[in-house]
MDTraj code that builds the backbone (N, CA, C; nanometers):
import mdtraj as md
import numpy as np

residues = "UNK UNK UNK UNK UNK UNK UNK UNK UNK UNK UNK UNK UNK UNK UNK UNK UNK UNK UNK UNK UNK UNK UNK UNK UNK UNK UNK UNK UNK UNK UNK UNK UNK UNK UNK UNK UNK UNK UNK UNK UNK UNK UNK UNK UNK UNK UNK UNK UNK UNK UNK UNK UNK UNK UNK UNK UNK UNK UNK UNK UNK UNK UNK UNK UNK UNK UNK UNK UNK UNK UNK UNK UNK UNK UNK UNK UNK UNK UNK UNK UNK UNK UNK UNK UNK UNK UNK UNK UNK UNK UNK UNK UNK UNK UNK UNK UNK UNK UNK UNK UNK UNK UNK UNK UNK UNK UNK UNK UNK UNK UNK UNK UNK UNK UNK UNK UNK UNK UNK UNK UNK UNK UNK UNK UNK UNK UNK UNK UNK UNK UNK UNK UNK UNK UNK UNK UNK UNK UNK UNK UNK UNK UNK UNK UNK UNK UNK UNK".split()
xyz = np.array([
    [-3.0269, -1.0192, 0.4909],
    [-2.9184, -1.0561, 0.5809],
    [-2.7965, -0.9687, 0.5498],
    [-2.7332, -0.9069, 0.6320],
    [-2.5751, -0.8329, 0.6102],
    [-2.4936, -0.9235, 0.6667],
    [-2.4069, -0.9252, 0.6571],
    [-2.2503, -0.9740, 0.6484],
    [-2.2330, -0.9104, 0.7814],
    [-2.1130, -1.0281, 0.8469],
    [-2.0562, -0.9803, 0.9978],
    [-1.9792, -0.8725, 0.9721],
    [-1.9387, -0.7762, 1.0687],
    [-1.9123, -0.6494, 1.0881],
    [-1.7691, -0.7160, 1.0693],
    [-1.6634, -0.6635, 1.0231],
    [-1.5004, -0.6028, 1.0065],
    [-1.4591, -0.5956, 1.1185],
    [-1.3486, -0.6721, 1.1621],
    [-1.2687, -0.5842, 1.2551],
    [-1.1940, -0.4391, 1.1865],
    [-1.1816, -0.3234, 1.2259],
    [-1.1193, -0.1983, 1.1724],
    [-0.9730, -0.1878, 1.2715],
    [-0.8983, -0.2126, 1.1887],
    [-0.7330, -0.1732, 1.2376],
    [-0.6996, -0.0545, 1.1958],
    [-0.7131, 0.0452, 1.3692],
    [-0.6497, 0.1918, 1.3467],
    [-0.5040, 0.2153, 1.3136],
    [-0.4543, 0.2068, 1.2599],
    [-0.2936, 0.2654, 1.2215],
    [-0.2237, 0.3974, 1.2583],
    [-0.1541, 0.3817, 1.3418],
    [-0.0945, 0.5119, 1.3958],
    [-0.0117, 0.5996, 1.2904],
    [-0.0756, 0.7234, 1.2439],
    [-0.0336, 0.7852, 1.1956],
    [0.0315, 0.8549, 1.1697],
    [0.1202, 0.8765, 1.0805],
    [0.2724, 0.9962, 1.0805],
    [0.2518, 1.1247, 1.0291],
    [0.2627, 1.2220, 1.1380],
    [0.2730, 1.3782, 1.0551],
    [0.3151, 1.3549, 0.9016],
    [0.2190, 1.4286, 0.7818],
    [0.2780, 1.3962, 0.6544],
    [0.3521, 1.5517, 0.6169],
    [0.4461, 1.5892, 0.5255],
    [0.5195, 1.6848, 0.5141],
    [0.5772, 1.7618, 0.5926],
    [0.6855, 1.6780, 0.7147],
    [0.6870, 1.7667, 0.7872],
    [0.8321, 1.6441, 0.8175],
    [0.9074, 1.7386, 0.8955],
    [1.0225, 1.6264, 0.9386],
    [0.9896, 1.5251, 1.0529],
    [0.9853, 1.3780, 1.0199],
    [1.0083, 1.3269, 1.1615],
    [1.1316, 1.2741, 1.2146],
    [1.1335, 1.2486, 1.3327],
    [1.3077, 1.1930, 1.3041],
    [1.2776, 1.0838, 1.4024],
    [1.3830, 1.0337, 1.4065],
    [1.3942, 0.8617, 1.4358],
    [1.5452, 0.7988, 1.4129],
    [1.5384, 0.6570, 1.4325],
    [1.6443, 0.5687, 1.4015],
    [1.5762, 0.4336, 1.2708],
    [1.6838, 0.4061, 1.2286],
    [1.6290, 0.3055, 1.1585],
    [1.6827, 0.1812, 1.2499],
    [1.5318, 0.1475, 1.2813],
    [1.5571, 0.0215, 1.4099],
    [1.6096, -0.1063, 1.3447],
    [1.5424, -0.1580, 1.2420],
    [1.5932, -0.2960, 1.1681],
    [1.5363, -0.2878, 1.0127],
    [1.6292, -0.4089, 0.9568],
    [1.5783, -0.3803, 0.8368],
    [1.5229, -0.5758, 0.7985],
    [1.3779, -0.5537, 0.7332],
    [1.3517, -0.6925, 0.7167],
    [1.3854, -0.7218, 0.5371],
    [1.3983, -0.8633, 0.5324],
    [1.4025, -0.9207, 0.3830],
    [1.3368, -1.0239, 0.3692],
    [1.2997, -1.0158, 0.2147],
    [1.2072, -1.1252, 0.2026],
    [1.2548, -1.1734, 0.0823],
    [1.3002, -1.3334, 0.0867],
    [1.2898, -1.3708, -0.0647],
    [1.1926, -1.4053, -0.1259],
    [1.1755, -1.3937, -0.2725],
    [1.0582, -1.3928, -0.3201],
    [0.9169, -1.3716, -0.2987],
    [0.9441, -1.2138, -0.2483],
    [0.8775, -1.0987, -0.2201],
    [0.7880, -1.1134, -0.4106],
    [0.6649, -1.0715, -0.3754],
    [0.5302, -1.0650, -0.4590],
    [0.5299, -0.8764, -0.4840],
    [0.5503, -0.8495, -0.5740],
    [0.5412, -0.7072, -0.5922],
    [0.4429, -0.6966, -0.7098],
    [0.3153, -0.6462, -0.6860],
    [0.1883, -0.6401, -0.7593],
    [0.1784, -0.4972, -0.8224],
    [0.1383, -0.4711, -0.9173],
    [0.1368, -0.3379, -1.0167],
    [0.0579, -0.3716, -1.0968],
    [0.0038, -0.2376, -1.1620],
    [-0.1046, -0.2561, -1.2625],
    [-0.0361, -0.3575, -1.3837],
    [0.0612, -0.3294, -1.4162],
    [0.1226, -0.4362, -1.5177],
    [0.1609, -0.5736, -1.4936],
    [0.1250, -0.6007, -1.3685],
    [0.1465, -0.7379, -1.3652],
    [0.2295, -0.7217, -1.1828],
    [0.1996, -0.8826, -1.1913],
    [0.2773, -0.9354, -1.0466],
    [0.4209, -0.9624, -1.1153],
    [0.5544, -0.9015, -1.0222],
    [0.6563, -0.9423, -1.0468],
    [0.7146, -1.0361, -0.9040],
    [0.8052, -1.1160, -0.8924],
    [0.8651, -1.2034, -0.7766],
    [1.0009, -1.1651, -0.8078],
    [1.0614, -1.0800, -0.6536],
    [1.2586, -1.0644, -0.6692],
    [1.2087, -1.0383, -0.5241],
    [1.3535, -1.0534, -0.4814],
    [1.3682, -1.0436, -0.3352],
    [1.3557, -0.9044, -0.2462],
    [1.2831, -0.8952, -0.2145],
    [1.2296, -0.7617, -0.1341],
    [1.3058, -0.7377, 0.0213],
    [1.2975, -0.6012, 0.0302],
    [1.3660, -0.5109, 0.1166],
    [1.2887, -0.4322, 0.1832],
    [1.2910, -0.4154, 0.3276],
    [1.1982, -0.2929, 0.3692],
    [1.3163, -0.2169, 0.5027],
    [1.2567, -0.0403, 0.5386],
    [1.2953, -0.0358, 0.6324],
    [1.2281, -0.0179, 0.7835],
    [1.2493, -0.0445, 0.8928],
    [1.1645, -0.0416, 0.9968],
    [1.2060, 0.0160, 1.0718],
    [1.1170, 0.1673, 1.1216],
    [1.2223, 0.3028, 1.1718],
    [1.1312, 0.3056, 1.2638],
    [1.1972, 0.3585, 1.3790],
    [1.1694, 0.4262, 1.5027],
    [1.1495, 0.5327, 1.5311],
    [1.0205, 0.5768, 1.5398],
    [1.0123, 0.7571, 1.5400],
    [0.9660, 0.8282, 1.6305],
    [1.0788, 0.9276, 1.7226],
    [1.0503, 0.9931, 1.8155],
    [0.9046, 1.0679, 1.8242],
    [0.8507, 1.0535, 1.9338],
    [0.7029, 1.0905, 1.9494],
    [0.5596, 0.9590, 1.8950],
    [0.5962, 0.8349, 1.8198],
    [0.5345, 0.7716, 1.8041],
    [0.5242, 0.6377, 1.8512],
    [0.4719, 0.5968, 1.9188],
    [0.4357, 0.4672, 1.9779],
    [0.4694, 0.3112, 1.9434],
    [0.4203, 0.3488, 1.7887],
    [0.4445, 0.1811, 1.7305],
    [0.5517, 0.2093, 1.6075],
    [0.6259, 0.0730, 1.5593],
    [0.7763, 0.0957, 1.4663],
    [0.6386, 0.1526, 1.2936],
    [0.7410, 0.2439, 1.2243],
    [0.6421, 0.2617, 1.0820],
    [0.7448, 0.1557, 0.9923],
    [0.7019, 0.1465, 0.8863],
    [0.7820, 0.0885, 0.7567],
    [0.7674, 0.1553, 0.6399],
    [0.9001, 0.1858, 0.5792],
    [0.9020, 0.1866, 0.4356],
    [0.8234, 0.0819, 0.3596],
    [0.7668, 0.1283, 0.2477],
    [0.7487, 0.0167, 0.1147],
    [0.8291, -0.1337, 0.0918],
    [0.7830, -0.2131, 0.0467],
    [0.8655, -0.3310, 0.0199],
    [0.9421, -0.2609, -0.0976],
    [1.0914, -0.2656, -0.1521],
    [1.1599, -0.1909, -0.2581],
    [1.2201, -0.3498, -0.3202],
    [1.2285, -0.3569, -0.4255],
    [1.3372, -0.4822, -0.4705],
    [1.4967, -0.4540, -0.4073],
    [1.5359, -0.5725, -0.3288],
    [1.6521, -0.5638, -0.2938],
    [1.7288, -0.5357, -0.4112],
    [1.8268, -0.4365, -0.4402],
    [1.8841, -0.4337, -0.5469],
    [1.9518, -0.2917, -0.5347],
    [2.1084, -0.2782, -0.5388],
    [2.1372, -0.1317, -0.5891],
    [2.1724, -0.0606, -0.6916],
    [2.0913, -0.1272, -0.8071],
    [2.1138, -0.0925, -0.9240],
    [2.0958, 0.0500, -0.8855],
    [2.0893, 0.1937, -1.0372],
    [2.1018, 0.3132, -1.0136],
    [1.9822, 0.3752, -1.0027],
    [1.9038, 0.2660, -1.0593],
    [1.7358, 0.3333, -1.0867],
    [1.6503, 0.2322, -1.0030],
    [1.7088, 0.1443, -0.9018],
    [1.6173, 0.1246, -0.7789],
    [1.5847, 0.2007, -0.6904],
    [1.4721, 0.1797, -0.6180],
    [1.3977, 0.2528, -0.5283],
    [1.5337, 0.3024, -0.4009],
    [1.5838, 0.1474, -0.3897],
    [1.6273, 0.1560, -0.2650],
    [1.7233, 0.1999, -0.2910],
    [1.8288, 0.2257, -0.3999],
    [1.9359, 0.2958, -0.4353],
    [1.8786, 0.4767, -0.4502],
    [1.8059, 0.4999, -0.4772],
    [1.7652, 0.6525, -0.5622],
    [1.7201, 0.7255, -0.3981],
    [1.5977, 0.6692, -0.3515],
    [1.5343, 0.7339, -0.2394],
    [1.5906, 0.7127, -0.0939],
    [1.6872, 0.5999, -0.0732],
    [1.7350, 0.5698, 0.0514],
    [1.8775, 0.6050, 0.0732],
    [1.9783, 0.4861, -0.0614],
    [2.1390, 0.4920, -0.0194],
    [2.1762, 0.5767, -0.0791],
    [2.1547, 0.6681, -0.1311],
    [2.2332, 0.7888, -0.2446],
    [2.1788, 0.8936, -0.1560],
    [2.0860, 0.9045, -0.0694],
    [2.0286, 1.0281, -0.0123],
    [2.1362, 1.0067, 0.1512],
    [2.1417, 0.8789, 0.2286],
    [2.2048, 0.8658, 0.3383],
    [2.3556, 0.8323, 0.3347],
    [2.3890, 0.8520, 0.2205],
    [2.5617, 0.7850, 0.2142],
    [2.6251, 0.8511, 0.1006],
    [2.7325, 0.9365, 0.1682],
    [2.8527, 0.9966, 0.0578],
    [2.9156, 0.9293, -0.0351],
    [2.9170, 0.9093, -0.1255],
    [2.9886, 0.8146, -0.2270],
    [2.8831, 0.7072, -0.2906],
    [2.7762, 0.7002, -0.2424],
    [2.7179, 0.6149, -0.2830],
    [2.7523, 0.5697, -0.4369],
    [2.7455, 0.4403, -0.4795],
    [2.7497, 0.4483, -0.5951],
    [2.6580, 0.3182, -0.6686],
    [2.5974, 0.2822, -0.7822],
    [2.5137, 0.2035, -0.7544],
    [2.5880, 0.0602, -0.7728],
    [2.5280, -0.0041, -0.7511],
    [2.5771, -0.1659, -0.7833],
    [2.7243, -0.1820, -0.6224],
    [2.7382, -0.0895, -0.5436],
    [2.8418, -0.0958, -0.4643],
    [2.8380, -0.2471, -0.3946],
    [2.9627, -0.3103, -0.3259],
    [2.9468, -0.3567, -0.1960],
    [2.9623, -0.3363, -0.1045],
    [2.8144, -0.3046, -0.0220],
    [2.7942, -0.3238, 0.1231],
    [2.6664, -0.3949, 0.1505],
    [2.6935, -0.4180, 0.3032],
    [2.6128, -0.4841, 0.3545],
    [2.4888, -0.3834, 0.4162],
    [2.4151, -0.3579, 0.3793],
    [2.2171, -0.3193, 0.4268],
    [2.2573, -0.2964, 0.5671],
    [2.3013, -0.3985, 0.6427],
    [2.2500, -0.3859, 0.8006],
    [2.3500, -0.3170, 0.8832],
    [2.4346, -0.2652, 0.7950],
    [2.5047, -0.1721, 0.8525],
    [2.4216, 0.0176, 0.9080],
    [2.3036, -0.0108, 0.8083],
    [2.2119, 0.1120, 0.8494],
    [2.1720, 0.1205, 0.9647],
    [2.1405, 0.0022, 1.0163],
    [2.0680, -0.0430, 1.1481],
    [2.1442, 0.0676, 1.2429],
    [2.0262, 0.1268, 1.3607],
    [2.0951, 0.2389, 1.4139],
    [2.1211, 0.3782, 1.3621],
    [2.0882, 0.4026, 1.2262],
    [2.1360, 0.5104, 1.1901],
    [2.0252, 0.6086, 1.2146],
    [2.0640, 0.7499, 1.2672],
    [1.9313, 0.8196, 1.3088],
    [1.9175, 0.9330, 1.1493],
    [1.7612, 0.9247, 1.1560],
    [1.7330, 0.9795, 1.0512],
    [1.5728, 1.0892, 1.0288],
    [1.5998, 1.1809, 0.9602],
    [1.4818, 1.2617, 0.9660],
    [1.3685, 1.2372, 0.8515],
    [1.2864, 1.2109, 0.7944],
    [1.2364, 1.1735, 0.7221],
    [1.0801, 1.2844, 0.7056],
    [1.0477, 1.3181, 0.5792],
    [0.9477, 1.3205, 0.4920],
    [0.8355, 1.2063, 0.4720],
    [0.7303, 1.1976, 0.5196],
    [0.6228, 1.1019, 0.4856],
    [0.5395, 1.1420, 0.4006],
    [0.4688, 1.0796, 0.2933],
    [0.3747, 1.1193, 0.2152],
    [0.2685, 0.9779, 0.2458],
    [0.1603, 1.0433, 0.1789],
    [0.0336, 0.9482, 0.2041],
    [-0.0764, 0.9439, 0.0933],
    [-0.0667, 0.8054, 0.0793],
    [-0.1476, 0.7742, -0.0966],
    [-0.2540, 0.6356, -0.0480],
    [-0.4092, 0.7223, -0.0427],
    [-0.4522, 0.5444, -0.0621],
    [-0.4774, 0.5039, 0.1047],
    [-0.4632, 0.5816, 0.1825],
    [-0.4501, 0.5608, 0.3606],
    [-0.2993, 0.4750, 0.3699],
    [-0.2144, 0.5074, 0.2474],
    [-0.0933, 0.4454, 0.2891],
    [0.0330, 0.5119, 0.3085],
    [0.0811, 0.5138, 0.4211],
    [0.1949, 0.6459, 0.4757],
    [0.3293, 0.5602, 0.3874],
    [0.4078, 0.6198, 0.3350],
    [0.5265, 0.5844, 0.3086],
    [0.6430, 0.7296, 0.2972],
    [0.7554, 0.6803, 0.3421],
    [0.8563, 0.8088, 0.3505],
    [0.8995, 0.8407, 0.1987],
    [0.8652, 0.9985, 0.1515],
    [0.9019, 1.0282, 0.0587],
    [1.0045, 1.0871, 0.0586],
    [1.1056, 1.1364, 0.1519],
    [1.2132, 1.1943, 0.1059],
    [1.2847, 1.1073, 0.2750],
    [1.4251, 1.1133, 0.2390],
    [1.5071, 1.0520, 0.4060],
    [1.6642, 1.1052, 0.3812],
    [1.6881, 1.1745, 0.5348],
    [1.7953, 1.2603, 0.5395],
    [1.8739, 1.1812, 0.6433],
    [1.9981, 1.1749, 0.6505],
    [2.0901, 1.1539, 0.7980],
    [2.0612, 1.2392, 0.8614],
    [2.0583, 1.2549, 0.9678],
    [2.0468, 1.3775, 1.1318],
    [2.2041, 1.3597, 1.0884],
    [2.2309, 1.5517, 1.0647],
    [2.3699, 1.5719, 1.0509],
    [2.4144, 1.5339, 0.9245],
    [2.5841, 1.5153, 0.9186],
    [2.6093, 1.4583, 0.7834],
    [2.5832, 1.3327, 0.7221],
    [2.6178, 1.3510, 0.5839],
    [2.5639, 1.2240, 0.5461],
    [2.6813, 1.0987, 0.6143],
    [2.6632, 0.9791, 0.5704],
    [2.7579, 0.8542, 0.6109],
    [2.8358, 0.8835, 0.5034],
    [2.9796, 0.8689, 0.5614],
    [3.0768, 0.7841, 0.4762],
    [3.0933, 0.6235, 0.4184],
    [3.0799, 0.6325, 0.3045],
    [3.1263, 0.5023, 0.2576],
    [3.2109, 0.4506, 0.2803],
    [3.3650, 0.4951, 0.3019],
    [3.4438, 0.4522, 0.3255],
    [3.4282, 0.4058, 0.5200],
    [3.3208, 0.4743, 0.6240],
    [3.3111, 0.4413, 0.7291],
    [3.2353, 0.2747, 0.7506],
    [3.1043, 0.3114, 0.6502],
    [3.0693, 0.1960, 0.6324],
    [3.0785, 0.0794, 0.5522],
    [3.2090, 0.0601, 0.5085],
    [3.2784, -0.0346, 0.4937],
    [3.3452, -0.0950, 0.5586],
    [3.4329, -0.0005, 0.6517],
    [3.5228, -0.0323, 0.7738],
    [3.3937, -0.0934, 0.9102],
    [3.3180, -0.0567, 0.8895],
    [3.2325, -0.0963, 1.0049],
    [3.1796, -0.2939, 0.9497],
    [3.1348, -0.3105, 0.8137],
    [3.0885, -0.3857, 0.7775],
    [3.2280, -0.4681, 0.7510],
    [3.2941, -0.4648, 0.7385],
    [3.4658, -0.5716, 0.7613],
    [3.4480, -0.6236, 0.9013],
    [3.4127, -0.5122, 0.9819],
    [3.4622, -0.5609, 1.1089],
    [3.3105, -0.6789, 1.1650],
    [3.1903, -0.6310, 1.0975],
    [3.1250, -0.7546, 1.1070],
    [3.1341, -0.8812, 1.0826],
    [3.1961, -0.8725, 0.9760],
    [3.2184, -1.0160, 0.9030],
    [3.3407, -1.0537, 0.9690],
    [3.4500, -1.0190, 1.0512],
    [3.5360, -1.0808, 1.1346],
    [3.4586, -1.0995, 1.2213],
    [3.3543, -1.0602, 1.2646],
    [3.3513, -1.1176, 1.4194],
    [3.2410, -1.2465, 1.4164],
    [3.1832, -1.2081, 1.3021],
    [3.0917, -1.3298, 1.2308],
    [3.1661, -1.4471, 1.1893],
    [3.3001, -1.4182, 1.1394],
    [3.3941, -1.5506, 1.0934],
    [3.4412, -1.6015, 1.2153],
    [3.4870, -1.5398, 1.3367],
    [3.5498, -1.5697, 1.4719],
    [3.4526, -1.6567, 1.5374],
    [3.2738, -1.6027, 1.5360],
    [3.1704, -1.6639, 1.5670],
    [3.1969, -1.8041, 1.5316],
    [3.1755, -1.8262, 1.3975],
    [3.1726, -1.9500, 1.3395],
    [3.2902, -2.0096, 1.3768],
    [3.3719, -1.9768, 1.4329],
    [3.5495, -2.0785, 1.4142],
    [3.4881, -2.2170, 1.5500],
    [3.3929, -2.1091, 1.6223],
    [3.3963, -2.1673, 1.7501],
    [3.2876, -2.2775, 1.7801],
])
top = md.Topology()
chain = top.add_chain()
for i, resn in enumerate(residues, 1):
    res = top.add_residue(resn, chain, resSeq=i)
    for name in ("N", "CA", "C"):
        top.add_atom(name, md.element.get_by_symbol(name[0]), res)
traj = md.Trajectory(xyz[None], top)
């Protein structure tokens, strides 16, 4: 006797080493995100990004990264220090201020698993000092929200 056949989920694939460009459409979070490694399962709150890429059909995603901007996180080293002038680690801002930001990106592929290995701004990088002023003005209109 064999075993019922698999459904097989084709995954639309990203040119690897090569620029793609896009927007970063949204960004999801997860608390107590499961991050599995040969050394063990760790649990911290996870981060991903979900980009839009000209010429491709369906949204791709970054890796789950630990939310965190320490200096030697993922999401500090490979994402906010590469897309933002001043970056610095441990800063405050708010993540969803990326939302919208157009970006060219590097994909690599390990395992049939695409993930972006390098990510550039289209053009210059962001100002910190812009996206701060942008992320103030969220949280007023978020506090005005709530008054009502």
């Amino acid at each position: 006797m064999r075993p019922p056949e698999r459904n097989k989920i084709e995954y639309e694939k990203v040119k690897i080493g090569d620029f793609t460009h896009g927007v970063i459409e949204n960004i999801e979070y997860e608390k107590d995100h499961v991050f599995k490694s040969a050394k063990g399962n760790k649990t911290a709150d996870g981060v991903r990004f979900i980009f839009r890429l000209e010429g491709y059909q369906y949204p791709h995603r970054s890796r789950w990264m630990t939310f965190s901007y320490a200096e030697k996180s993922n999401l500090y080293t490979k994402f906010l220090s590469k897309l933002i002038l001043g970056a610095m680690p441990d800063m405050d801002m708010d993540l969803d201020v990326l939302k919208g930001v157009k970006v060219k990106i590097i994909w690599n592929e390990q395992n049939d698993f695409q993930y972006p290995e390098n990510i550039f701004p289209e053009g210059e990088k962001l100002k910190l000092i812009d996206l701060i002023k942008t992320d103030l003005e969220h949280e007023e209109v978020r506090e005005e929200e709530e008054a009502f």
